[in-house]
SERO-4910 file (N, C-alpha, C, O; in steps of 0.05 Angstrom, whole numbers):
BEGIN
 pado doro    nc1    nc2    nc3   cac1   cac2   cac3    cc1    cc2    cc3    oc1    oc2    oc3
  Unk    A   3647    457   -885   3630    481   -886   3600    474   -885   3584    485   -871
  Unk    A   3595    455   -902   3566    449   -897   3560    440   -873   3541    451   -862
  Unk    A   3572    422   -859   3567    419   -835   3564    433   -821   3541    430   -812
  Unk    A   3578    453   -810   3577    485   -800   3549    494   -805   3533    494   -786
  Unk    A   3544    501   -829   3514    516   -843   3501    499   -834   3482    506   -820
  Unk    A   3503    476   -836   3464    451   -821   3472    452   -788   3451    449   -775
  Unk    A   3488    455   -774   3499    467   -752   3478    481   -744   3458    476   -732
  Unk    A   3492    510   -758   3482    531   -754   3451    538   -754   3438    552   -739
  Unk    A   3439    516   -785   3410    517   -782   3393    513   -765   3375    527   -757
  Unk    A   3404    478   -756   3392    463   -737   3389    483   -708   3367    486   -699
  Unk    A   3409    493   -696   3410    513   -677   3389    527   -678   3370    521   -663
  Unk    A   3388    555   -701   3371    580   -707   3335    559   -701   3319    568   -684
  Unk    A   3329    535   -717   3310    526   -717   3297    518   -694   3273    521   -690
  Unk    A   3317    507   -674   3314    496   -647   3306    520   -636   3283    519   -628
  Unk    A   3319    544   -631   3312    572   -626   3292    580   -619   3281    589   -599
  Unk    A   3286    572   -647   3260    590   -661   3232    570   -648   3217    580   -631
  Unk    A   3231    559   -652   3217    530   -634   3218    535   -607   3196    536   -596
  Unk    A   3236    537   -595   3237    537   -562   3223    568   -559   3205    564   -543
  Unk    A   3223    595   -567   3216    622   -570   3182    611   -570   3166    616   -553
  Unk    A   3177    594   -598   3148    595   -603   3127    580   -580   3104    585   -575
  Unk    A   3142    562   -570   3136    551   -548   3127    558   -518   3109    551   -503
  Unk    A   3153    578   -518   3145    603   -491   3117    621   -502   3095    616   -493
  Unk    A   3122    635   -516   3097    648   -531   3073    632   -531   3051    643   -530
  Unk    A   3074    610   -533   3045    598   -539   3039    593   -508   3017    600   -499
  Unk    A   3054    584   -496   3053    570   -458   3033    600   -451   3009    600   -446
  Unk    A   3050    626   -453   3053    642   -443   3013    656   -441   2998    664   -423
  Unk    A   3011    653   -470   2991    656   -484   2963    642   -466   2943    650   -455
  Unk    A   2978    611   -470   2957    596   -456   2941    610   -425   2919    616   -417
  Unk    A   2968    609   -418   2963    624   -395   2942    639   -378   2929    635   -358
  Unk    A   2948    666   -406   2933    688   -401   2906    679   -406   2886    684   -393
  Unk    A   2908    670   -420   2874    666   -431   2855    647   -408   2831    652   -404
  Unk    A   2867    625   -396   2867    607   -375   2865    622   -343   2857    612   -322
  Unk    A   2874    642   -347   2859    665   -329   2831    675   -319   2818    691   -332
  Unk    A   2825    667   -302   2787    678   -299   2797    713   -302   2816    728   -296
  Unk    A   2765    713   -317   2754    740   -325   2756    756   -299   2741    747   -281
  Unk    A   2772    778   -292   2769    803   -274   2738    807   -265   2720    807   -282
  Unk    A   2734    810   -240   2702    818   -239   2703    845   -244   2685    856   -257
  Unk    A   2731    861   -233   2726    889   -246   2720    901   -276   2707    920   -284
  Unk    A   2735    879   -286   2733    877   -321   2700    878   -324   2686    896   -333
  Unk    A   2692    853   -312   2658    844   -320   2641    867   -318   2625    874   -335
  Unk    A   2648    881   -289   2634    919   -286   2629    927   -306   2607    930   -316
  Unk    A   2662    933   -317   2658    956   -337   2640    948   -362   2629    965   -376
  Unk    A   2638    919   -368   2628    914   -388   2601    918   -383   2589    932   -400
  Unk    A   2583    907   -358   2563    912   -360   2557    942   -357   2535    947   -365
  Unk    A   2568    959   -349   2569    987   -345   2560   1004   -367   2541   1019   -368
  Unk    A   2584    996   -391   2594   1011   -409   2579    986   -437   2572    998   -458
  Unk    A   2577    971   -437   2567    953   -461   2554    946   -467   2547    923   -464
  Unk    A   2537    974   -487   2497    949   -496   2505    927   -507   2495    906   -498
  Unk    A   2519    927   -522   2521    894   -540   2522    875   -520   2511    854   -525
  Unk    A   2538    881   -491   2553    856   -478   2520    843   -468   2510    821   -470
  Unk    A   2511    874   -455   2486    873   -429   2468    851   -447   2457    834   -433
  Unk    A   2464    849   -477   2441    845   -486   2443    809   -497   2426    796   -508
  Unk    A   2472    799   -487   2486    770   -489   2460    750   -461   2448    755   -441
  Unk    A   2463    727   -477   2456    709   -444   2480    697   -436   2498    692   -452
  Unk    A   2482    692   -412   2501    686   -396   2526    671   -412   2548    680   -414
  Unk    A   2516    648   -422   2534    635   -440   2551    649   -474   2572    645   -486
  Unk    A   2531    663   -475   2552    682   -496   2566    702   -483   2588    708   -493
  Unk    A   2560    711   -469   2571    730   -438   2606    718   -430   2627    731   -431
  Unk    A   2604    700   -426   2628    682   -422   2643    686   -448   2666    694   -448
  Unk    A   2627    679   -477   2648    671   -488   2654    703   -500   2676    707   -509
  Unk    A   2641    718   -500   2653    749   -508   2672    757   -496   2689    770   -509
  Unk    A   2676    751   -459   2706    757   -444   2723    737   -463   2743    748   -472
  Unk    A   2720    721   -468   2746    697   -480   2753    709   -504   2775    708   -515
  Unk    A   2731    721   -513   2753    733   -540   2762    768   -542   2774    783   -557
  Unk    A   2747    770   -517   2768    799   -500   2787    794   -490   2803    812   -491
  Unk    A   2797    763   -473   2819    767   -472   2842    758   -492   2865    766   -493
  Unk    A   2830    743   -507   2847    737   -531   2862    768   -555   2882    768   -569
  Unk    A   2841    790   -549   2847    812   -561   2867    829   -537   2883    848   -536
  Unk    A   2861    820   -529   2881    833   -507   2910    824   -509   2932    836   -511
  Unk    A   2901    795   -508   2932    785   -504   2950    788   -522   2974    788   -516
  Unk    A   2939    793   -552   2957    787   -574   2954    804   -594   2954    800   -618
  Unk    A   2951    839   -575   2953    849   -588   2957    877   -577   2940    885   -561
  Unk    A   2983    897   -586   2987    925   -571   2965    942   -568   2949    942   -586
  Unk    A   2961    958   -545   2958    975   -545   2964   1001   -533   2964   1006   -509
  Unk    A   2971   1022   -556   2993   1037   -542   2973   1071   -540   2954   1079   -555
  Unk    A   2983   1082   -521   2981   1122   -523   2996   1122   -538   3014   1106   -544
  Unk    A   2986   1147   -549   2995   1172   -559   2997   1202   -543   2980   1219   -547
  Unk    A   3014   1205   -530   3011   1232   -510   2986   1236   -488   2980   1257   -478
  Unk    A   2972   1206   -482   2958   1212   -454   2952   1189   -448   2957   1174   -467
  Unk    A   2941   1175   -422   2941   1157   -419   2921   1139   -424   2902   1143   -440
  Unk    A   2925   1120   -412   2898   1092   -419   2898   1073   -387   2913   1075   -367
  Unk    A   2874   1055   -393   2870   1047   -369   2860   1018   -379   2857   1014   -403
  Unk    A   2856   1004   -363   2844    977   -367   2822    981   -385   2821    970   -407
  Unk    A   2799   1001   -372   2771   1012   -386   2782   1022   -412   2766   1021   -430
  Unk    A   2808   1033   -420   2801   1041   -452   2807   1013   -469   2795   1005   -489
  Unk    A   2833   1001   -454   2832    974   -467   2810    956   -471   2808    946   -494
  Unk    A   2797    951   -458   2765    936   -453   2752    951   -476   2740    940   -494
  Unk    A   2757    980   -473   2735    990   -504   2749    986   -533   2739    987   -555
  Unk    A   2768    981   -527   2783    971   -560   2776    942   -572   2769    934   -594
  Unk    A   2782    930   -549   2776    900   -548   2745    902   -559   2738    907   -582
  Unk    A   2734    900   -542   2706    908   -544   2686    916   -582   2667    907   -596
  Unk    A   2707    936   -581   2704    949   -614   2710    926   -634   2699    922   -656
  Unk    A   2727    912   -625   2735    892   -641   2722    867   -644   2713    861   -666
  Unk    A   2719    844   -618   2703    832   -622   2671    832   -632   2660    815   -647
  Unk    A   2663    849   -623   2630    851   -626   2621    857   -659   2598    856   -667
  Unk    A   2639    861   -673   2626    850   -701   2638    832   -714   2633    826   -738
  Unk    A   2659    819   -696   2666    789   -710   2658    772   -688   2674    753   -685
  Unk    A   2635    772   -670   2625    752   -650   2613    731   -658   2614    712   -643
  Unk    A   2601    728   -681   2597    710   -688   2614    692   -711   2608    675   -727
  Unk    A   2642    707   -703   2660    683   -724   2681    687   -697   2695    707   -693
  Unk    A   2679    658   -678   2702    660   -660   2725    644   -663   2726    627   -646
  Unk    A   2743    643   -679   2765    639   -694   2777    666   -707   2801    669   -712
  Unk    A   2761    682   -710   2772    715   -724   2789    729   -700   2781    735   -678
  Unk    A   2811    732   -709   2821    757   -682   2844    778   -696   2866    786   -686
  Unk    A   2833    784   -717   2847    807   -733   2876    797   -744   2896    810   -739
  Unk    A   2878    780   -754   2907    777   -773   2919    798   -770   2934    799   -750
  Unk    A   2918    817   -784   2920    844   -793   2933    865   -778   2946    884   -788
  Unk    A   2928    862   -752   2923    894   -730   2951    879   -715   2950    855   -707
  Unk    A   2968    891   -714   2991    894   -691   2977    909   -665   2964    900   -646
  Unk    A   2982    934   -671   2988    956   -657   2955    976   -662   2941    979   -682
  Unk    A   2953    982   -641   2917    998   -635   2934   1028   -618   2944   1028   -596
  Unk    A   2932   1052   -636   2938   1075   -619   2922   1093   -612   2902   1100   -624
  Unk    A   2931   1103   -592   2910   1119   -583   2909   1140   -580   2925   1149   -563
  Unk    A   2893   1156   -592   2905   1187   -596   2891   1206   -564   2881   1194   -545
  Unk    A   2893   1224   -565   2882   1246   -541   2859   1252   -553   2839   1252   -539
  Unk    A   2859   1258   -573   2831   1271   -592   2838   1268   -613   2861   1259   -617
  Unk    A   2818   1276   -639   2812   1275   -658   2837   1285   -675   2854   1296   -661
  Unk    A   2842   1283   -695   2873   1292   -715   2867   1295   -738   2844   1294   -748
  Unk    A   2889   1299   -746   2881   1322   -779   2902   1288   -799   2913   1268   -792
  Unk    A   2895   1302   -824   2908   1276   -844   2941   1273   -841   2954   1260   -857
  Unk    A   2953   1288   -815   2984   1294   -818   2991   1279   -783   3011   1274   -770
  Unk    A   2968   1277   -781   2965   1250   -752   2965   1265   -733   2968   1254   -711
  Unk    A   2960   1303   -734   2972   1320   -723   2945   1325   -701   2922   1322   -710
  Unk    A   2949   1332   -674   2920   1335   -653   2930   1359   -635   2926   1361   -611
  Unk    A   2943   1378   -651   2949   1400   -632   2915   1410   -640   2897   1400   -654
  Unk    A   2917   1436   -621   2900   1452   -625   2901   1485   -632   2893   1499   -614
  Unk    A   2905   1491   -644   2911   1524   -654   2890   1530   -672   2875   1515   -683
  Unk    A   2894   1564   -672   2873   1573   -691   2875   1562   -720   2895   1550   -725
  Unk    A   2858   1565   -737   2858   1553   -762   2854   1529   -770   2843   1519   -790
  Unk    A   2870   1515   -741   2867   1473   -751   2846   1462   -751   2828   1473   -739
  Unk    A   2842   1445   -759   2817   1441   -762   2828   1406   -748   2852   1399   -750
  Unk    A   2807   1388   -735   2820   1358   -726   2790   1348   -734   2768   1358   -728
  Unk    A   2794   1328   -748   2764   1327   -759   2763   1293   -756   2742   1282   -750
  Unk    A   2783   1279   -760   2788   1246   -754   2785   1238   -729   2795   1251   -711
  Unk    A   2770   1215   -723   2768   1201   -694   2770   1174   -702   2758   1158   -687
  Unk    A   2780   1166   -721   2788   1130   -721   2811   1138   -750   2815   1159   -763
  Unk    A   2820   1115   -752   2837   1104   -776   2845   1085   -780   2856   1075   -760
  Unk    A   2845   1066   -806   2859   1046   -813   2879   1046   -821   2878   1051   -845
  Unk    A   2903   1042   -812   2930   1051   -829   2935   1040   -844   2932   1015   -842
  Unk    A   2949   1054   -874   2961   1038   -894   2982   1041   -898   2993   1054   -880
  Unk    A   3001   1034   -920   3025   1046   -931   3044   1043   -898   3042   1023   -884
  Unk    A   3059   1064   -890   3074   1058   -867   3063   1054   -840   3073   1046   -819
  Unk    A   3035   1063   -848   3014   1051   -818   3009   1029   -816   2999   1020   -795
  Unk    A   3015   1009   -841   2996    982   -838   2995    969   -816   3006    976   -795
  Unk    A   2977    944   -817   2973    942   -788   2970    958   -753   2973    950   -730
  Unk    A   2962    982   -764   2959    996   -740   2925   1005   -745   2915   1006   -768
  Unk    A   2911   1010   -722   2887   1026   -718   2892   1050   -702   2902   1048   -680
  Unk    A   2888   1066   -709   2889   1090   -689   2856   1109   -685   2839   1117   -702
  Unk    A   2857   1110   -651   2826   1115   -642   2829   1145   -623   2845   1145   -605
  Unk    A   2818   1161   -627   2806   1186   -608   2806   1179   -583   2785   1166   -580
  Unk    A   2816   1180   -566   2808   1169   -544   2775   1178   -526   2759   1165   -513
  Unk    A   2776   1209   -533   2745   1222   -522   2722   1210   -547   2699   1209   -540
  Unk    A   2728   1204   -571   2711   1190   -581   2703   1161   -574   2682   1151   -582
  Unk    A   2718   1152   -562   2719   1123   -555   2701   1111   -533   2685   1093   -529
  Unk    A   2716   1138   -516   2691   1132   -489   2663   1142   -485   2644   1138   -471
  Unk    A   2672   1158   -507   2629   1171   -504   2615   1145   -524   2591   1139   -521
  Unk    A   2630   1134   -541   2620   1111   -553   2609   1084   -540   2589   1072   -547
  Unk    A   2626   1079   -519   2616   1064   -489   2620   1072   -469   2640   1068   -456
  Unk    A   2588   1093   -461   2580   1093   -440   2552   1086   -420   2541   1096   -400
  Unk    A   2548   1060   -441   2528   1052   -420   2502   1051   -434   2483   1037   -428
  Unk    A   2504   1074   -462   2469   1076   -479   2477   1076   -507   2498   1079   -519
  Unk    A   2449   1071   -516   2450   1064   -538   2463   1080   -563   2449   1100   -565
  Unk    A   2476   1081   -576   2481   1105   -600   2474   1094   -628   2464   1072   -633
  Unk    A   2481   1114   -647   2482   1111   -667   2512   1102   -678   2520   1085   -694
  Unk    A   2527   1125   -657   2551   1114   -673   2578   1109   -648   2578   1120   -625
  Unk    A   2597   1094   -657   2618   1082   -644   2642   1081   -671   2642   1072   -694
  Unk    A   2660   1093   -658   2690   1099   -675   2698   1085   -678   2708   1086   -701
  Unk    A   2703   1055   -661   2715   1030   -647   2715   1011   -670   2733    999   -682
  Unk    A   2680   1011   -674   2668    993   -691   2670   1003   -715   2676    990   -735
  Unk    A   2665   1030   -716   2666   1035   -751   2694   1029   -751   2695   1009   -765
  Unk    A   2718   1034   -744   2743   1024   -749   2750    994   -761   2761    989   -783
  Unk    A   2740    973   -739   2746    956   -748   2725    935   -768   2732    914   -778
  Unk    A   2701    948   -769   2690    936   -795   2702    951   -820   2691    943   -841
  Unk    A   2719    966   -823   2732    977   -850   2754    954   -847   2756    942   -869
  Unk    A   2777    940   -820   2784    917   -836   2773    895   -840   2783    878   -855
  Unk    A   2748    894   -827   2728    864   -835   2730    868   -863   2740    848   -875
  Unk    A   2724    889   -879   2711    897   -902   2744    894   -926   2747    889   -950
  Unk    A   2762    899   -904   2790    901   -916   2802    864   -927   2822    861   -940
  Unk    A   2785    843   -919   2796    819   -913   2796    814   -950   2816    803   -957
  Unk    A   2779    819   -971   2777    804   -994   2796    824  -1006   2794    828  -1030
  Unk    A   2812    835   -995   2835    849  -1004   2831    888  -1012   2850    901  -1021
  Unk    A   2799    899  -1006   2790    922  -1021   2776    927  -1002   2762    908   -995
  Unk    A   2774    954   -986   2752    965   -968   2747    984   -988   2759   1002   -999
  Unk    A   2713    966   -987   2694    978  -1016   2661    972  -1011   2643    973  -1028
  Unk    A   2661    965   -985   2627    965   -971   2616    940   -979   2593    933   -976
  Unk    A   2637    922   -992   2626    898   -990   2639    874   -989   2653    865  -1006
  Unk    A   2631    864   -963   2664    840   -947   2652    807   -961   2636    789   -953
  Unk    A   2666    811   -984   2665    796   -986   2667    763   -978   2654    747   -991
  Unk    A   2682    755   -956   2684    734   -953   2664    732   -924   2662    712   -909
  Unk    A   2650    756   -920   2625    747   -902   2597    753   -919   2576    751   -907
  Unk    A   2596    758   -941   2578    759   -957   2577    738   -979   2594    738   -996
  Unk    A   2560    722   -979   2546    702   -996   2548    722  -1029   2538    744  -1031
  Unk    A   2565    708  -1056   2556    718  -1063   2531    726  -1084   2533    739  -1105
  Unk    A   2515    718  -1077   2483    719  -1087   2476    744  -1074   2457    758  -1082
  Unk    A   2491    750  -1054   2473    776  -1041   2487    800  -1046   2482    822  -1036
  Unk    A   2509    793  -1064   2529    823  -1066   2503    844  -1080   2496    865  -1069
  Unk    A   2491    834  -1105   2469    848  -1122   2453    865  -1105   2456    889  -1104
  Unk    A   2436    852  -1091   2410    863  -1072   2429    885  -1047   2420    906  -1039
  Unk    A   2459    874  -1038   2463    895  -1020   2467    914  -1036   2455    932  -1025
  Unk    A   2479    925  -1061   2491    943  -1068   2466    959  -1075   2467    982  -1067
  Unk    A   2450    954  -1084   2421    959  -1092   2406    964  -1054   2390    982  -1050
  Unk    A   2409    959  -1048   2394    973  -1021   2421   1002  -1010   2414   1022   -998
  Unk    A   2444    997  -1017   2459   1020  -1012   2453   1042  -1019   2451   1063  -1007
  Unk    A   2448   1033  -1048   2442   1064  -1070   2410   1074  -1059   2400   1096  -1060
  Unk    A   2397   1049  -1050   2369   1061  -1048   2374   1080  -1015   2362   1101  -1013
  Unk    A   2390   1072   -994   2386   1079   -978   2405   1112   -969   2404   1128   -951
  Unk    A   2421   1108   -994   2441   1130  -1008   2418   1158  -1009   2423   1180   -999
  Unk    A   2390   1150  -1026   2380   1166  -1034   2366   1185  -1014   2361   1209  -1015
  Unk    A   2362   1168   -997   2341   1177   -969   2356   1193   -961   2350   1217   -958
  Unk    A   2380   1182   -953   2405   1210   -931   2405   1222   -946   2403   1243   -933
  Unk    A   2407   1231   -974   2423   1251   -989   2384   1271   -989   2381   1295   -993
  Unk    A   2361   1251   -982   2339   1279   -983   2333   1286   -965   2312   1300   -963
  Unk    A   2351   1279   -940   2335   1287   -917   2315   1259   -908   2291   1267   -907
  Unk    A   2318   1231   -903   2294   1220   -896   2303   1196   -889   2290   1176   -894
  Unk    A   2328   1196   -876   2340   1185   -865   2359   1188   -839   2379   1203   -841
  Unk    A   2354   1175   -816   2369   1178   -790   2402   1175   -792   2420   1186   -779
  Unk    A   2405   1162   -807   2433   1156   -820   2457   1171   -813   2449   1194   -817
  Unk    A   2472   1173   -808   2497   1188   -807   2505   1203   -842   2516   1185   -855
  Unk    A   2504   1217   -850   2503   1226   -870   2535   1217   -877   2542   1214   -900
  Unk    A   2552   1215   -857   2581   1206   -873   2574   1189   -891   2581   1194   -914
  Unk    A   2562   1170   -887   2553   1142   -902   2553   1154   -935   2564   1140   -951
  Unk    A   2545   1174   -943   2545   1187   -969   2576   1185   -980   2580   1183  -1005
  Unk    A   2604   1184   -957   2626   1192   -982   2628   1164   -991   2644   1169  -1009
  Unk    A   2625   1142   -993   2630   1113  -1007   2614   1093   -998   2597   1092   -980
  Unk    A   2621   1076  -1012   2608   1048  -1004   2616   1041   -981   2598   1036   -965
  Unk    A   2635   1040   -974   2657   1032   -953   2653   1044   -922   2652   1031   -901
  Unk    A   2650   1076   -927   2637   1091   -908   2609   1072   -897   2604   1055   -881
  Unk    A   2599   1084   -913   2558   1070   -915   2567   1048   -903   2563   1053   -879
  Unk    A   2575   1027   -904   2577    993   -886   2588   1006   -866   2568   1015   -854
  Unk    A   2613   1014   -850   2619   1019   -823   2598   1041   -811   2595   1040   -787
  Unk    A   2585   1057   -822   2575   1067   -815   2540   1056   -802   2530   1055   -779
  Unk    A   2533   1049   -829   2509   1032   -810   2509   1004   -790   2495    994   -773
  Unk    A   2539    997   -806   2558    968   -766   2553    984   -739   2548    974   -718
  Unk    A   2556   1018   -745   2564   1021   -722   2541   1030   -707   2542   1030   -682
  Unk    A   2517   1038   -721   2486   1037   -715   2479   1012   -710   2475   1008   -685
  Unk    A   2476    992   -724   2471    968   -730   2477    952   -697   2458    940   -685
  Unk    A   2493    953   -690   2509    945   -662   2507    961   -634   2510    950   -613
  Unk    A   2502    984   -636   2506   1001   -614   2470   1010   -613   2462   1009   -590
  Unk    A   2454   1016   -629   2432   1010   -620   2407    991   -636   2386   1004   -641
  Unk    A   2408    973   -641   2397    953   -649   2366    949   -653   2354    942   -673
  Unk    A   2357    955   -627   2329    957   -629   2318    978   -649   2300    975   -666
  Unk    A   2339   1007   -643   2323   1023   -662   2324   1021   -688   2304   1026   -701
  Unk    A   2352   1012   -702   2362   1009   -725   2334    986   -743   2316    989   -761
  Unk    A   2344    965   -728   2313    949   -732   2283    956   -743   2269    950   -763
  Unk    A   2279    974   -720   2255    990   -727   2257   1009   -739   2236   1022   -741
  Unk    A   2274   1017   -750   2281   1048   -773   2287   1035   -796   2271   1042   -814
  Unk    A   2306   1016   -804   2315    998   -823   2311    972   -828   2332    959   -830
  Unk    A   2288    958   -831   2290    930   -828   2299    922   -849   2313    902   -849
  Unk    A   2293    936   -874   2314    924   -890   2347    919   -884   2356    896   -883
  Unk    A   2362    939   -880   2387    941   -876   2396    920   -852   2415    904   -853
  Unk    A   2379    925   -831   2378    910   -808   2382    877   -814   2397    861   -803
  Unk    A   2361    873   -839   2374    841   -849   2399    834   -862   2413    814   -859
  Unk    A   2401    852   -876   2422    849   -890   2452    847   -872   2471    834   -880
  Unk    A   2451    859   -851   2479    870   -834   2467    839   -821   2482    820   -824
  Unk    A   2448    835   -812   2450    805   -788   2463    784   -810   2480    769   -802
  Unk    A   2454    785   -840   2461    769   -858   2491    764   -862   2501    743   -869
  Unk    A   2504    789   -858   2534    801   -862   2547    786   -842   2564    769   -847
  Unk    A   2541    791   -823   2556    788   -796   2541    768   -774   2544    766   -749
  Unk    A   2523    753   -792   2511    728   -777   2503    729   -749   2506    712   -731
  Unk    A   2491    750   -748   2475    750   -716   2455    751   -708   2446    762   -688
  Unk    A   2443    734   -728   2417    715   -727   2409    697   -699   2388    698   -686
  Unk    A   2430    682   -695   2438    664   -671   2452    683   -648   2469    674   -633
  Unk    A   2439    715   -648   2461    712   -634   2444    746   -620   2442    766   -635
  Unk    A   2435    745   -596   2419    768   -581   2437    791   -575   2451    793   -555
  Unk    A   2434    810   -599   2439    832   -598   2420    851   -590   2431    872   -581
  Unk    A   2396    852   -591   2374    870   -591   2371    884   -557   2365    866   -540
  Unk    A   2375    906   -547   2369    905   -534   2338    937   -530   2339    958   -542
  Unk    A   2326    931   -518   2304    950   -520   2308    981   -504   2325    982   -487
  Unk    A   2300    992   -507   2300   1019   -494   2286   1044   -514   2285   1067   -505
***
């Protein structure tokens, strides 16, 4: 009988080995693929962050688009998608972990994609009374590992100009923020902590401004801590120059966060 069972092990193990093997070849592969020039379009088309790279970070931003691509779903929800919405997910994702290229979301299986905006019951009909007020999510409990994105929010997010805000990005800096185990506006394991003090203290101060009127801010930033950080990532990234010049405090603190000091985000307009 034991023989049988170490049999049996040795088999399942060999298996499982020969499986991880294909998967990794397979993997290699894709990534070992030159970048689409159609791909490159859309990016320069649709991407301040990408446009505002020099050539050599340019390169390595496709490499970890296609690494998000490769290894990881992305599915509709009742309408379709195209290369271009994939590129904007990817996209959402890398660009605030660009300067940690080893990061490619532990976390995220599955990226869905809704038609429009949805109510807390995941629901995007439209009838009188409903109200659809959501255009991103982090799922928990039986969502885990999933993101789910607006699709009409997504693409007015990258089209080419600068914004304030992007769904993509506020999405996935809530799991940057999710990694020290608490989305609570302060990520820990990209924050030094000497600087937890001074950020939380520029939150509340910059808390005060939106709440009188005297701030550009997205006023969501008011329901939490947690809000407030995706919320100014997604300023912070999508238009840079201005954020800069409206916020220089904050503006250090987020390059401090997300280390993009070394790394030409700024683009002018």
């Amino acid at each position: 009988m034991d023989l049988i069972i170490t049999f049996f092990a040795v088999t399942v193990l060999s298996a499982v080995l020969v499986y991880a093997r294909k998967k990794r070849k397979a993997l290699e592969e894709k990534l070992n693929r030159n970048f689409p020039e159609q791909w490159r379009t859309i990016l320069k088309q649709r991407v301040v962050f990408y446009g505002g790279l020099n050539d050599q970070d340019k390169a390595l931003f496709e490499k970890r688009v296609q690494l998000f691509l490769a290894t990881k779903n992305i599915d509709a929800i009742d309408t379709d998608i195209d290369d271009t919405i994939r590129l904007m997910v990817a996209c959402s994702a890398v660009i605030p972990t660009f300067a940690f290229p080893g990061y490619n979301y532990a976390n995220v299986n599955t990226v869905l994609i809704y038609p429009n905006s949805f109510d807390e019951q995941f629901q995007t009909q439209r009838f009188e009374g409903h109200q659809e007020f959501i255009a991103g999510m982090v799922g928990n409990r039986f969502m885990n590992g999933n993101v789910i994105l607006s699709k009409p929010d997504l693409v007015k997010a990258f089209d080419g100009l600068p914004h304030n805000e992007n769904v993509g990005i506020h999405e996935f800096v809530h799991l940057l923020d999710k990694e020290d185990g608490a989305i609570d506006g302060v990520p820990e394991l990209l924050l030094n902590h000497r600087y937890v003090g001074p950020w939380l203290h520029e939150i509340k101060n910059e808390i005060k401004r939106i709440a009188n009127g005297k701030s550009d801010i997205n006023p969501y930033a008011l329901t939490s801590n947690a809000e407030f950080l995706a919320v100014v990532s997604e300023y912070f990234f999508s238009n840079p120059y201005k954020f800069q010049k409206r916020h220089p405090e904050l503006y250090e603190f987020l390059s401090t966060i997300f280390d993009t000091h070394k790394v030409n985000v700024v683009t002018r307009t």
